[in-house]
Backbone as numpy.savetxt, mean C-alpha at the origin, in Angstrom:
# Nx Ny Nz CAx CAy CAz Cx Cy Cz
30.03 -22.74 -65.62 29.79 -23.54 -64.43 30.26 -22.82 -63.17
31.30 -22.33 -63.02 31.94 -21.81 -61.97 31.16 -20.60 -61.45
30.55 -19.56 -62.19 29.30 -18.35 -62.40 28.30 -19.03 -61.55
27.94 -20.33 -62.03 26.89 -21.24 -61.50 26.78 -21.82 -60.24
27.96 -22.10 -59.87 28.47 -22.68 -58.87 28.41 -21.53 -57.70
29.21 -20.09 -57.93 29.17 -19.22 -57.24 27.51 -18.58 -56.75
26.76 -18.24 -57.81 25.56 -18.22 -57.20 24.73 -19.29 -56.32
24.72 -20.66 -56.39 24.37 -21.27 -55.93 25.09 -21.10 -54.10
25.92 -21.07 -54.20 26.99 -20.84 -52.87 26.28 -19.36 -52.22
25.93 -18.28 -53.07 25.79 -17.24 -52.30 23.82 -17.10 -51.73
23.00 -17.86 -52.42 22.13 -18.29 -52.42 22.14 -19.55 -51.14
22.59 -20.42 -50.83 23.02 -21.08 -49.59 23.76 -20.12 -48.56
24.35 -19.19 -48.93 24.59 -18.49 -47.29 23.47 -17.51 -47.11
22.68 -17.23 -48.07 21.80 -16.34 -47.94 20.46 -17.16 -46.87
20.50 -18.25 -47.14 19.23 -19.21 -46.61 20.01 -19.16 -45.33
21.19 -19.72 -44.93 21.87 -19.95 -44.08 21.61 -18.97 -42.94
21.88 -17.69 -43.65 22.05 -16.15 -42.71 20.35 -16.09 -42.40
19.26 -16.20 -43.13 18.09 -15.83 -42.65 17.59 -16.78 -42.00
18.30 -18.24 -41.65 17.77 -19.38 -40.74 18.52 -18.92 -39.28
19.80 -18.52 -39.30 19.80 -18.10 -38.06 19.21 -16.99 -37.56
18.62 -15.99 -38.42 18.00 -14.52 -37.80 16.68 -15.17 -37.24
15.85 -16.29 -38.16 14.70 -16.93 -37.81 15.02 -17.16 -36.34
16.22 -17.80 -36.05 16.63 -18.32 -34.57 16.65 -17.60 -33.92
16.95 -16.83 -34.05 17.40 -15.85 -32.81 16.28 -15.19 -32.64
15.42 -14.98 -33.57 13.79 -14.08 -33.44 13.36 -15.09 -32.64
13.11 -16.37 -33.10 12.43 -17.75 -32.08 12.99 -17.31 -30.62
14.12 -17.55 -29.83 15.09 -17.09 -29.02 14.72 -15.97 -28.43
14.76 -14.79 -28.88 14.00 -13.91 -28.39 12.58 -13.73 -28.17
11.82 -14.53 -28.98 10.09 -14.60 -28.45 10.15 -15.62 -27.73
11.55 -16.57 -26.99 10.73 -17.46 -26.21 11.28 -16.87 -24.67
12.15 -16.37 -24.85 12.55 -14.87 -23.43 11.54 -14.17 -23.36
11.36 -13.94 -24.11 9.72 -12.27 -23.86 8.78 -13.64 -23.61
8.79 -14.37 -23.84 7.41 -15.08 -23.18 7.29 -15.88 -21.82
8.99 -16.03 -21.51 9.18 -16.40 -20.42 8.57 -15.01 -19.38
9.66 -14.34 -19.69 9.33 -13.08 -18.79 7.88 -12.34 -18.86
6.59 -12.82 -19.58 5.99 -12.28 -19.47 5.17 -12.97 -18.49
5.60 -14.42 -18.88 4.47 -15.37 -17.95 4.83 -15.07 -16.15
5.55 -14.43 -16.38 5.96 -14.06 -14.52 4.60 -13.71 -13.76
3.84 -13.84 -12.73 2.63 -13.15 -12.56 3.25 -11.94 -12.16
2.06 -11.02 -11.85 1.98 -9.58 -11.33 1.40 -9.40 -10.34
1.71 -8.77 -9.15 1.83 -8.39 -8.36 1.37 -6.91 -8.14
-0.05 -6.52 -7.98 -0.63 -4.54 -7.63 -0.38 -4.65 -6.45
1.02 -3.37 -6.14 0.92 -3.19 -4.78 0.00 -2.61 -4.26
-0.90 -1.68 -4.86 -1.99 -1.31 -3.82 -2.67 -1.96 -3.78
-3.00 -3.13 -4.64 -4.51 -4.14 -4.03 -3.66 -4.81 -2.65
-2.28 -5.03 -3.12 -1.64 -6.19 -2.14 -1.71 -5.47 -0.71
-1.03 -4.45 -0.57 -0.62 -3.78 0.57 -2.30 -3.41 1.34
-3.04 -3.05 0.18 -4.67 -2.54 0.82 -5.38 -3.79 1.50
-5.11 -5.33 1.17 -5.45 -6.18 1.51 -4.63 -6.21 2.95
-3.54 -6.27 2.99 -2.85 -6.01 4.01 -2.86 -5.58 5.39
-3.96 -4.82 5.25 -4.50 -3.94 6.16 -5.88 -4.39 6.70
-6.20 -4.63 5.69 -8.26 -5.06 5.70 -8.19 -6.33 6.56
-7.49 -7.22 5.38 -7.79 -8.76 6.13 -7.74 -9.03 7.82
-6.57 -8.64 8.11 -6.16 -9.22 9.22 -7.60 -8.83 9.98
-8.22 -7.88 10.20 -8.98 -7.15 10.59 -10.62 -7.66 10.46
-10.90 -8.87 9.61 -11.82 -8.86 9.31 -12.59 -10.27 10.32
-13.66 -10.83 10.44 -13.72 -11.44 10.95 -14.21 -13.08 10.59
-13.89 -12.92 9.17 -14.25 -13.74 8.63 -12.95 -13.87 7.42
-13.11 -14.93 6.68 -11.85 -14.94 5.58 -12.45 -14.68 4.04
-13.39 -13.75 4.42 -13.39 -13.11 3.03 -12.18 -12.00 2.26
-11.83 -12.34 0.88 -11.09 -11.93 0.54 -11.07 -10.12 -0.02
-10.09 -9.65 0.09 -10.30 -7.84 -0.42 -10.22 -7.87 -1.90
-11.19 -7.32 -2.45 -11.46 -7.48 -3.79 -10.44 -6.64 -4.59
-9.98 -7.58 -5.84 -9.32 -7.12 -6.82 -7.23 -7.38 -6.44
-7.94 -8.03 -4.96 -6.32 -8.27 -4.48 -5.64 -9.91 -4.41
-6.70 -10.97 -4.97 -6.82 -11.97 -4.54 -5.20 -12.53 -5.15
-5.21 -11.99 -7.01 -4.06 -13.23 -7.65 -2.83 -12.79 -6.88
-2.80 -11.41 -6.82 -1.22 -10.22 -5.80 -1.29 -11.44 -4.62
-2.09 -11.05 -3.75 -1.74 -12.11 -2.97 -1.01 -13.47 -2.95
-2.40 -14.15 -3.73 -1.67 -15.40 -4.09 -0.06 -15.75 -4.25
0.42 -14.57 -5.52 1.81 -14.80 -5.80 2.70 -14.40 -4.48
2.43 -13.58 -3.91 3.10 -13.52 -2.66 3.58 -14.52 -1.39
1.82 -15.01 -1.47 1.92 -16.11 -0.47 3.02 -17.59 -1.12
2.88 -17.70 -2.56 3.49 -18.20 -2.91 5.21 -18.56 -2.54
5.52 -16.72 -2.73 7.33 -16.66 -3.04 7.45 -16.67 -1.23
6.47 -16.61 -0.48 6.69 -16.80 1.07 6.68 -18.55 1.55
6.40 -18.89 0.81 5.82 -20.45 0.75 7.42 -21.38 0.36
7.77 -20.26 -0.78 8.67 -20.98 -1.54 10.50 -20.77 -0.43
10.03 -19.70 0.23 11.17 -19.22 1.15 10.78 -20.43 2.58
9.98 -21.32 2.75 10.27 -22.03 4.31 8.93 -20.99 5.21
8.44 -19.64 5.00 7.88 -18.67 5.63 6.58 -18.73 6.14
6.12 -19.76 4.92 4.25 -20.03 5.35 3.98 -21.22 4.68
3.04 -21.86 5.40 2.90 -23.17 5.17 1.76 -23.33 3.69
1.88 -24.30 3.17 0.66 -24.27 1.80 -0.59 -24.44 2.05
-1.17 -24.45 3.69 -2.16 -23.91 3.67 -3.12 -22.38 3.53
-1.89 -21.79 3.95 -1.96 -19.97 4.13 -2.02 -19.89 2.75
-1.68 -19.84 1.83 -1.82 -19.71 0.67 -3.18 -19.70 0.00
-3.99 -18.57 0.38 -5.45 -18.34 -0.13 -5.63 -17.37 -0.59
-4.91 -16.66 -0.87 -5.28 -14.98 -1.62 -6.01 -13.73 -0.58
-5.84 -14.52 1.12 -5.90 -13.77 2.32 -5.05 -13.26 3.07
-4.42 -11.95 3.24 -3.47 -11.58 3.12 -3.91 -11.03 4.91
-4.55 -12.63 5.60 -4.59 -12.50 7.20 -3.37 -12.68 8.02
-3.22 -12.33 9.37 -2.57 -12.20 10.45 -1.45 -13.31 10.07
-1.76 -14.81 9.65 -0.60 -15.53 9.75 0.43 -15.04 8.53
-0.18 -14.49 7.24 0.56 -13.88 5.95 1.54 -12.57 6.62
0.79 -12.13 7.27 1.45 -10.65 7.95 3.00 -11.06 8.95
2.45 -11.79 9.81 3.86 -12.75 10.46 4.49 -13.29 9.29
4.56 -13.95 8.12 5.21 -14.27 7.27 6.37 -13.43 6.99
5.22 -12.61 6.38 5.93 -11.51 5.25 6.74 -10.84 6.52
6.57 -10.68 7.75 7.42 -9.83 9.11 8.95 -10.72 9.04
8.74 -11.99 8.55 10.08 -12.75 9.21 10.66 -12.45 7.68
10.09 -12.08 6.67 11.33 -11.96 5.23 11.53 -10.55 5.32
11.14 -9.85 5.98 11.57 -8.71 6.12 12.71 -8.54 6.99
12.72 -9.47 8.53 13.76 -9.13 9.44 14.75 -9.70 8.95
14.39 -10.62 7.68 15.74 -11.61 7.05 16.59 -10.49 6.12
16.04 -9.53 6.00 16.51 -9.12 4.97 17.25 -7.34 6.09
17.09 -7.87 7.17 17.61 -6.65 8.20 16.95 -5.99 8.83
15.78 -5.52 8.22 14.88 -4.63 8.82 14.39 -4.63 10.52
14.04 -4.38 11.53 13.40 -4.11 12.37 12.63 -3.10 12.62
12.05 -3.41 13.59 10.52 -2.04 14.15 9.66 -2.04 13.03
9.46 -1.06 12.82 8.08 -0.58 12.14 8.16 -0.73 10.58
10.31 -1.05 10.00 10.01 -1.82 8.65 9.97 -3.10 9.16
9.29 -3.75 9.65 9.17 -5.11 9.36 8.05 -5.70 10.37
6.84 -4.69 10.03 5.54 -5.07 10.76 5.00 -5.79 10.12
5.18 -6.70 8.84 4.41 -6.92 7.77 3.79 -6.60 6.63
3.47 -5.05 6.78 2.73 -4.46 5.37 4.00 -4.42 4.18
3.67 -5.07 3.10 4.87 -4.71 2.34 5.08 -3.16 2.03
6.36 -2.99 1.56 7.20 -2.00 1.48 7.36 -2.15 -0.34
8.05 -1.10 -0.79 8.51 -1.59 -2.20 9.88 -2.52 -2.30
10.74 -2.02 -1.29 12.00 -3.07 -1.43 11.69 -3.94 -1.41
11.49 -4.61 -0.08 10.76 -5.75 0.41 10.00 -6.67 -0.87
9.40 -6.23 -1.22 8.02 -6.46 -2.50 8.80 -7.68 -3.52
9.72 -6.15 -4.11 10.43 -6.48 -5.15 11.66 -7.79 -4.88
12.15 -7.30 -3.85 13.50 -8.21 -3.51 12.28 -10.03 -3.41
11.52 -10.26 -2.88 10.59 -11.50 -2.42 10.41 -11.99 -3.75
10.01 -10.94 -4.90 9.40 -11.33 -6.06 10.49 -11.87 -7.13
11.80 -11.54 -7.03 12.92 -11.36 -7.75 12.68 -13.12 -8.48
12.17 -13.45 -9.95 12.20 -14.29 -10.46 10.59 -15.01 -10.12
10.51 -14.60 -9.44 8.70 -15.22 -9.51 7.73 -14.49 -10.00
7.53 -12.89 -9.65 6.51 -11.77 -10.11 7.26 -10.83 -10.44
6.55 -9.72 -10.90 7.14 -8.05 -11.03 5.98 -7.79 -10.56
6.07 -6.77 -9.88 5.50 -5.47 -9.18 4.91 -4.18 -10.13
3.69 -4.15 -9.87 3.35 -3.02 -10.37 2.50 -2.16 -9.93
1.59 -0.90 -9.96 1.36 0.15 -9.24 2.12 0.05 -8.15
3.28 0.64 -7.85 3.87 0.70 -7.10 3.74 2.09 -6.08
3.59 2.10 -4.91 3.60 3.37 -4.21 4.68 3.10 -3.26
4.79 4.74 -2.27 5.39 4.67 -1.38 5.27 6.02 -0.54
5.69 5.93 0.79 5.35 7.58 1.24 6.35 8.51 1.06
7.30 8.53 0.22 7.58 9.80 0.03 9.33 10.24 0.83
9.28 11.08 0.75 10.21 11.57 2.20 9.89 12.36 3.31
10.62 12.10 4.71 10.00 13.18 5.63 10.24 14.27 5.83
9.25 15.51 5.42 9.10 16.86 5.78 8.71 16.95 7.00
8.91 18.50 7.07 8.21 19.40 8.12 6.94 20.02 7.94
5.66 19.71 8.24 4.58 20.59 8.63 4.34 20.87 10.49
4.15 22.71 10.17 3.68 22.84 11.43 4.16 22.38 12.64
5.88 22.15 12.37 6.38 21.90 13.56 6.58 20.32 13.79
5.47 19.85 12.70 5.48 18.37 12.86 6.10 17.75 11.73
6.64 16.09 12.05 7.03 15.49 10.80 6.14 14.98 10.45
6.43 14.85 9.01 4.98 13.94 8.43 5.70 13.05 6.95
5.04 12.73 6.28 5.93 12.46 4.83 5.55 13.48 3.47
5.84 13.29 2.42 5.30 13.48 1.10 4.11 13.58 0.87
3.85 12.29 0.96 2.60 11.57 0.56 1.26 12.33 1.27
1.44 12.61 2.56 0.17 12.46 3.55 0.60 14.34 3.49
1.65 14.90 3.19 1.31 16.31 2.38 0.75 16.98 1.45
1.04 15.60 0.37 0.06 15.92 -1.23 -1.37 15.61 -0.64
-1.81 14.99 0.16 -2.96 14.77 0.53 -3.99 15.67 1.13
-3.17 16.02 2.06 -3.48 17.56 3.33 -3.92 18.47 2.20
-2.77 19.08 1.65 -2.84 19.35 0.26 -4.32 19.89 -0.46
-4.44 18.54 -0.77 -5.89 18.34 -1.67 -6.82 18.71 -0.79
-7.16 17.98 0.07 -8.01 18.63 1.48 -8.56 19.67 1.46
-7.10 20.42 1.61 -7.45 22.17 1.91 -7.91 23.07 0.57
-7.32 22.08 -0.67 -8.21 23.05 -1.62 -9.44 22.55 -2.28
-9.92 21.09 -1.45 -11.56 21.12 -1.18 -12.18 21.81 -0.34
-11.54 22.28 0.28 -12.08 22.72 1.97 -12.04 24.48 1.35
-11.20 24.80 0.75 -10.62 26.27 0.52 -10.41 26.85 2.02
-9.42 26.51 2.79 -9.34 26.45 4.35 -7.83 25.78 4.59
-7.53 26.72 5.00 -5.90 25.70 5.85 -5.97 25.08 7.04
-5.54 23.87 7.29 -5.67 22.89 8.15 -4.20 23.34 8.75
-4.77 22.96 10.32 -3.05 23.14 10.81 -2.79 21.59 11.96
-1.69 21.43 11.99 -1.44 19.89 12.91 -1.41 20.25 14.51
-2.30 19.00 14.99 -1.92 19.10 16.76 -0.86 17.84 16.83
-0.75 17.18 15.61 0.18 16.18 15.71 0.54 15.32 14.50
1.58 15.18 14.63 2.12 14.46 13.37 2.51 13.11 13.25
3.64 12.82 12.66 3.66 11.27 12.03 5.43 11.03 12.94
5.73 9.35 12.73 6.94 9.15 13.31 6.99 9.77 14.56
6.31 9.20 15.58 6.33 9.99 16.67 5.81 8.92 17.76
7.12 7.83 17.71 6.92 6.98 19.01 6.53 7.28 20.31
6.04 7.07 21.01 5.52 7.30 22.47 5.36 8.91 22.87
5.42 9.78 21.65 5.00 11.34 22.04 3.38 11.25 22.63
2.88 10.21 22.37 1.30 10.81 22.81 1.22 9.29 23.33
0.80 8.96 24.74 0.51 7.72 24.91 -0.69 7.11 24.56
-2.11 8.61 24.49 -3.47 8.57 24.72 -3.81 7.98 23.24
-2.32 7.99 21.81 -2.96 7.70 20.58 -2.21 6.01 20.38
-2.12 6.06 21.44 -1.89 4.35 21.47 -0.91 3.52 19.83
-0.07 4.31 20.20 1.04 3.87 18.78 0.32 4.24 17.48
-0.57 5.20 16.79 -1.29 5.17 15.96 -0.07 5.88 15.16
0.15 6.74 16.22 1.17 8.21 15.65 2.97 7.27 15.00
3.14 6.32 15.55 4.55 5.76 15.72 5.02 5.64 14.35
4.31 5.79 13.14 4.63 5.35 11.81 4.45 6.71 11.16
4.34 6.37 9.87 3.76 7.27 8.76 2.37 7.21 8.52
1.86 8.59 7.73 0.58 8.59 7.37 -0.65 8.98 8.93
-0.47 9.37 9.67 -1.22 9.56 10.97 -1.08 11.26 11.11
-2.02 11.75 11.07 -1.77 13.15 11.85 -3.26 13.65 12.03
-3.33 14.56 13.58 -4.38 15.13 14.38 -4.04 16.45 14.01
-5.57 16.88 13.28 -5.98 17.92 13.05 -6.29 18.99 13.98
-5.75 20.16 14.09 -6.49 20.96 14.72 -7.97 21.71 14.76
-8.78 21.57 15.58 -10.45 22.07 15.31 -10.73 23.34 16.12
-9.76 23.76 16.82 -10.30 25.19 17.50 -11.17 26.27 16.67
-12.00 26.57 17.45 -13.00 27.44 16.42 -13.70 26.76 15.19
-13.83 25.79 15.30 -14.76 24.77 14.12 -15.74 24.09 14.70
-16.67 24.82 13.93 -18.38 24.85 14.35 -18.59 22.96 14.04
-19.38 22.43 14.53 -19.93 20.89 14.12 -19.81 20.34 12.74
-20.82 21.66 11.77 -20.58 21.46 10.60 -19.42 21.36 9.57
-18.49 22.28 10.17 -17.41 22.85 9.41 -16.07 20.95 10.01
-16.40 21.05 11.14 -15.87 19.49 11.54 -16.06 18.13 10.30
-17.18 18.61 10.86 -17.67 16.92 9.98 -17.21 17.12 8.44
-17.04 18.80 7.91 -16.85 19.20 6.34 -15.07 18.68 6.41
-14.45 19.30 6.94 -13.42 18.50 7.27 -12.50 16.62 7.05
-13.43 16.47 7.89 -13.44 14.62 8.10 -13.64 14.28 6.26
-14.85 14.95 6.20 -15.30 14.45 4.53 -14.30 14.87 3.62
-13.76 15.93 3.63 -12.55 16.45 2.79 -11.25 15.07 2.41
-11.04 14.98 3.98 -9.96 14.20 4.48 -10.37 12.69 3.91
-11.63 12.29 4.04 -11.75 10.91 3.09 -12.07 10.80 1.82
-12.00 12.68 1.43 -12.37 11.83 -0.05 -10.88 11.59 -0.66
-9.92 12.44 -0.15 -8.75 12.17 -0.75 -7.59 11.06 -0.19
-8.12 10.24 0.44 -7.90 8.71 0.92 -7.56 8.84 2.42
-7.82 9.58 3.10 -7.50 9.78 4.84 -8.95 8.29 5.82
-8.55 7.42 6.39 -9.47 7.53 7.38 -9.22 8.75 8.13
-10.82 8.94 8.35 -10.84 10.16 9.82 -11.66 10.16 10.21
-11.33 10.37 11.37 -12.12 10.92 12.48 -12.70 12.11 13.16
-14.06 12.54 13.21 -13.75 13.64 14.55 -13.77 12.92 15.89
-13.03 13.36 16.93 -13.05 12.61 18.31 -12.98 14.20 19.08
-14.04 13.26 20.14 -14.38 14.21 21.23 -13.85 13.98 22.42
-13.76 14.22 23.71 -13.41 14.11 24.73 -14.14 13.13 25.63
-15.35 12.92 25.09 -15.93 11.81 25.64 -15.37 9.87 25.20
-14.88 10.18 24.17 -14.48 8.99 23.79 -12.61 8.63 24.18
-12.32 9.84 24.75 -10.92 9.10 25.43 -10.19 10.43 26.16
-8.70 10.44 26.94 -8.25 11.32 27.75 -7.46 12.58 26.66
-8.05 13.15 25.58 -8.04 13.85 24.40 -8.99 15.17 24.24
-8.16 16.36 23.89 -9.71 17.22 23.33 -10.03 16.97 22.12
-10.90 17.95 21.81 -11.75 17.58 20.61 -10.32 18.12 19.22
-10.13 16.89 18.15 -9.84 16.94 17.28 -9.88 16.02 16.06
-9.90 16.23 15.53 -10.10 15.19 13.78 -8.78 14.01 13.56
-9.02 13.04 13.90 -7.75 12.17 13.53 -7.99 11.33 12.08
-6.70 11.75 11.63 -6.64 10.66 10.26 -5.37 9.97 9.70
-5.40 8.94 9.33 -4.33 7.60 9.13 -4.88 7.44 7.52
-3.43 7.74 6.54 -3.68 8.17 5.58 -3.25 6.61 4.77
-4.45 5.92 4.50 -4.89 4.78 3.56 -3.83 4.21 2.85
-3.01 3.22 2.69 -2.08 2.35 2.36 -0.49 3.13 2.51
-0.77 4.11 3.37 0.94 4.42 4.18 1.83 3.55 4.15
2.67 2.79 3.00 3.16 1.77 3.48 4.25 2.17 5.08
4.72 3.04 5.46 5.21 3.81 6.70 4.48 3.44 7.50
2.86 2.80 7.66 1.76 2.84 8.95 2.38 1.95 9.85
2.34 2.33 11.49 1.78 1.65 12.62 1.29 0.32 12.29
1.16 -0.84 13.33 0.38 -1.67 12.83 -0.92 -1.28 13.22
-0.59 -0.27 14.83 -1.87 0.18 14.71 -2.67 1.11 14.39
-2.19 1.77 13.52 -2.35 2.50 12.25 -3.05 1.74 11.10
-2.95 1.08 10.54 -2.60 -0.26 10.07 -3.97 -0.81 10.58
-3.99 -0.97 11.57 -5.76 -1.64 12.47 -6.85 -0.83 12.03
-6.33 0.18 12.16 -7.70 1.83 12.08 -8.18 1.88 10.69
-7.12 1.37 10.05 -7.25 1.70 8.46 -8.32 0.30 7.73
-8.11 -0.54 8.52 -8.83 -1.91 8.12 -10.13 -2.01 8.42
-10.41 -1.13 10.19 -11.33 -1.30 10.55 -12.52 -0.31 10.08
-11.83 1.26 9.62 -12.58 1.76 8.53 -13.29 1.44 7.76
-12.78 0.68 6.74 -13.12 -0.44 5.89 -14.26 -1.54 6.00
-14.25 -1.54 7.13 -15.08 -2.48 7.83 -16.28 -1.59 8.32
-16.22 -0.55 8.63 -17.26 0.27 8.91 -17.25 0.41 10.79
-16.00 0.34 11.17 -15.78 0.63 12.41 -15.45 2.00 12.73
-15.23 2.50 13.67 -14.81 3.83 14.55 -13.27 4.23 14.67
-12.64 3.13 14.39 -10.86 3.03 14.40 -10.18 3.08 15.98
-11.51 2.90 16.97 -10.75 3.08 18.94 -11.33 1.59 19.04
-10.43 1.51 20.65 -10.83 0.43 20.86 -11.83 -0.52 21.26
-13.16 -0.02 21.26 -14.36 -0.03 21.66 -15.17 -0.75 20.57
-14.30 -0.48 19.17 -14.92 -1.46 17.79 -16.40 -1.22 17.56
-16.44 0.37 18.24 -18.19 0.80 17.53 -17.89 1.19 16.34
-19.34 1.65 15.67 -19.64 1.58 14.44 -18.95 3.15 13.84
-18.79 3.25 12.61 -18.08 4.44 12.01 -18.92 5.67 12.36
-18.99 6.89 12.94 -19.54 7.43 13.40 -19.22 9.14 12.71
-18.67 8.99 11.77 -18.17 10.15 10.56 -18.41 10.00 9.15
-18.85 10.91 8.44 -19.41 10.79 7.19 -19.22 9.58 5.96
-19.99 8.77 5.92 -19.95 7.98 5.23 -19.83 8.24 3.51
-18.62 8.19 2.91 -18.43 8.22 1.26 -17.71 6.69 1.01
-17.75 7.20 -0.87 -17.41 5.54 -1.31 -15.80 5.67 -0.81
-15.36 4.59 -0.23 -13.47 4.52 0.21 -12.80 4.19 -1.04
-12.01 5.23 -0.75 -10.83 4.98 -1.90 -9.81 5.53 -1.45
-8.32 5.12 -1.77 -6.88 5.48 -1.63 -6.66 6.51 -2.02
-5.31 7.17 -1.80 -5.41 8.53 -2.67 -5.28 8.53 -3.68
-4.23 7.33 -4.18 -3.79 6.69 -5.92 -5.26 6.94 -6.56
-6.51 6.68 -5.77 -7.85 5.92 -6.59 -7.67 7.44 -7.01
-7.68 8.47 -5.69 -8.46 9.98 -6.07 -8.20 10.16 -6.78
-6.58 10.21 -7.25 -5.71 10.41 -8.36 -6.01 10.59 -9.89
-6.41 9.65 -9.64 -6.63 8.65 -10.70 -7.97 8.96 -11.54
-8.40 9.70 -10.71 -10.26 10.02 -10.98 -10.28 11.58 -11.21
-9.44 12.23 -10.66 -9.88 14.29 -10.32 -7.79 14.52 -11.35
C-alpha cells in the first residue's frame, strides 16, 4: 500500500507541475496577444502623408497611410491635442498643429516641432497604444562642398552621381536659416540642397533633375526668370524628417504635380513614378 500510495502522490504532483506550465503558457499567449493587438504605425506612409495632405485641396487621403494615421490621430486625441473630429486618417494642417503642440510638450522648439513626426516624438506618443515601424531618419550632419547637409540626402547625392556617372557639386546646402532669403526658408531644415549647373547643356540639366528623382529628391531646374536666382537645380529630399515646413510644402506640392514656388504652376521637370529613397532602396 504505501509503494501505492507513493506513486499515486508522485503522479498528482506530476499533473500538478504540468497544470501550472499549462498556466503560464496560457499567461504568456495572453501577453503576446496583448502586445500584438497594439496597432502599427509606418513611419514613412505616416510622415509621407504628412507632407502631402496639408497641401492638398481636398481631403483625400495619401494612400497606404490611412490606419498610421488613424492611430496617431488617436494617441493625439487621447492626449487633450485634437478633437474626435480630426480623427480621419488625414494627416491635414489641423493634425500637423496637433502633433506641433506634443512635440513642444515634450521640449522641442523651431524646426523639431513643425509637426512632421520625428522618430522620438513617434515613439514616445505611441508608448502603449502603437509600435512604430519602417522607421527612418536623416542621419547625422556632414560636410559636403563646404556645405552642411545630413547622411541621408548624401547616400542620395550619392546614388545620383552614379546614375549620372558625373559629380554633382553644391551652390547650397541644408540647416541654413536665413543664408539665402531668395529660397524662402526651404534651405532652414534638412534634406534641401542647390545644385550647381555651370557648364550644363539643357539636356544634361533636365538628366540631372531625373537622376535626383529617381532616387527620392523633388527637383527642380530653376532659371532666372522664375525668381532673383541664377540658373540651378533645386532639390528637397522626400520624407527628410529634418524638412522646413517649407520644405515640407515643396515636397507635397510635388506630389501634387506642382512646381514647388510660389506661383503653384504646374511641375515643369521630368515627370517619373514618385517614390522615397527607402522605395529606391528597396527596389535597385
Amino acid at each position: 500500500m504505501s509503494t501505492i500510495k507513493r506513486a499515486t502522490g508522485l503522479l498528482a504532483a506530476v499533473a500538478t507541475a504540468l497544470g501550472c506550465l499549462a498556466l503560464t503558457a496560457a499567461s504568456a499567449s495572453a501577453v503576446t496577444s496583448t502586445a500584438t493587438a497594439l496597432p502599427v504605425v509606418d513611419m514613412e506612409a505616416t510622415v509621407l502623408a504628412a507632407q502631402i495632405d496639408p497641401r492638398r485641396a481636398d481631403n483625400t487621403l495619401t494612400p497606404g497611410a490611412k490606419d498610421s494615421v488613424l492611430a496617431v490621430e488617436r494617441a493625439l486625441q487621447a492626449r487633450g491635442l485634437l478633437d474626435a473630429k480630426w480623427v480621419d486618417g488625414y494627416f491635414g494642417t489641423t493634425t500637423i498643429s496637433a502633433y506641433a503642440a506634443f512635440q513642444r510638450s515634450l521640449g522641442y522648439t523651431g524646426l523639431a516641432a513643425n509637426g512632421l513626426p520625428g522618430t522620438t516624438s513617434l515613439t514616445k506618443l505611441g508608448e502603449g497604444r502603437y509600435t512604430v515601424t519602417k522607421v527612418i531618419g536623416p542621419g547625422s550632419k556632414i560636410q559636403r562642398d563646404g556645405y552642411t547637409i545630413n547622411t541621408r540626402t548624401q547616400a542620395m547625392l550619392t546614388e545620383a552621381e552614379h546614375l549620372l556617372g558625373r559629380t554633382l557639386k553644391l551652390d547650397q546646402g541644408s540647416y541654413n536659416p536665413g543664408g539665402d532669403p531668395t529660397s524662402a526658408g526651404t534651405h532652414d531644415g534638412g534634406g534641401v540642397v542647390d545644385i550647381n549647373v555651370d557648364g550644363m547643356s539643357a539636356t544634361t540639366k533636365t538628366a540631372v533633375a531625373k537622376a535626383l528623382r529617381q532616387v527620392g529628391f523633388a527637383a527642380w531646374v530653376r532659371n532666372p526668370t522664375q525668381g532673383d536666382w541664377p540658373w540651378h537645380i533645386h532639390a528637397a529630399a522626400i520624407s527628410d524628417t529634418d524638412l522646413s515646413t517649407q520644405a515640407q510644402n515643396q515636397v507635397g506640392d510635388y506630389y501634387l504635380g506642382f512646381n514647388g514656388l510660389a506661383n503653384h504652376g504646374a511641375d515643369d521637370g521630368p515627370r517619373i513614378a514618385i517614390h522615397t529613397w527607402e522605395d529606391y532602396q528597396r527596389t535597385h
